[in-house]
C-alpha angles and dihedrals in degrees: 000000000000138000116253129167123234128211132184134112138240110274092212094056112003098230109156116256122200118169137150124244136193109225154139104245134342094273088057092053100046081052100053096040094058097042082060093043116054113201096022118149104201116214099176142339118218122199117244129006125327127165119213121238092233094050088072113106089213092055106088129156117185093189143010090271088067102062 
């Protein structure tokens, strides 16, 4: 079993989506993440551990001239 993260967004809203999932290959992980997600479009799977820029909590932007 290996780590591999997992992005995609939410179809309804298309709020971006990054986790980490334990898993045997990329199809598997694609597979478990979206039996656990309901509504999850995937757009890759990467293997290992990546964090996300806007997960840090240093990493704010309060309009679009920010980003």
């Amino acid at each position: 079993m290996q780590v591999f993260t997992v992005i995609g967004l939410w179809a309804d809203t298309e709020q971006r989506f990054a986790t980490h999932v334990l898993a045997k290959d990329a199809v598997d992980a694609e597979i478990i993440c979206t039996q656990l997600n309901e509504g999850l479009t995937v757009c890759g799977v990467i293997r290992g551990r990546h964090e996300c820029v806007d997960r840090e909590p240093s990493m704010s932007f309060s309009s679009p001239e920010g980003l």
